[in-house]
N, C-alpha and C positions, 0 to 999 in steps of 0.2 A: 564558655559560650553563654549568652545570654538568653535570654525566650525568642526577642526577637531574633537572633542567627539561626534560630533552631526553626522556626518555620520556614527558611530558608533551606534546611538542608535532606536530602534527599534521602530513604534508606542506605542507600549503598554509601554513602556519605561525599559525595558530590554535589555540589550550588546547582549547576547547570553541566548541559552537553554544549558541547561547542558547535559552533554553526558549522551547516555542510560546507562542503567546498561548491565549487560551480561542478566539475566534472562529476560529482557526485551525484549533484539533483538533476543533470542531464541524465546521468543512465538510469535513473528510476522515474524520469517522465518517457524515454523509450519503453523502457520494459513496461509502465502504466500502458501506454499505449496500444505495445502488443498485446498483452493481454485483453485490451477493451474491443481491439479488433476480432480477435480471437473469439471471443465472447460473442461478437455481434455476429460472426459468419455462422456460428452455433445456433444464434437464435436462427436467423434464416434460414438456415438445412430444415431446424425444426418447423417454421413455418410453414413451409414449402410441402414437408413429407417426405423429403429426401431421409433425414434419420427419425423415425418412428420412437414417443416415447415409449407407448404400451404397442408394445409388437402383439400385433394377434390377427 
């Protein structure tokens, strides 16, 4: 291997990962999603005083 292949290759010794598939990057733009939804109804409880951070 030469210098230049060598900044090329990765510890593990792989070039590159291979591109997701489609179905792949769909269910982790869903579960991004949920998640951010998730998140956001969280903030609002918190806004609101539904969930107390400092209970007292």
């Amino acid at each position: 291997m030469t210098d230049d292949d060598e900044r090329f290759v990765r510890p593990d010794g792989h070039r590159y990962d291979a591109p997701e598939s489609d179905e792949t990057r769909t269910s982790k733009e869903w579960a991004y999603a949920a998640l951010g939804l998730l998140v956001l109804v969280l903030l609002v409880l918190i806004a609101t005083g539904t969930v107390p951070i400092f209970p007292g």
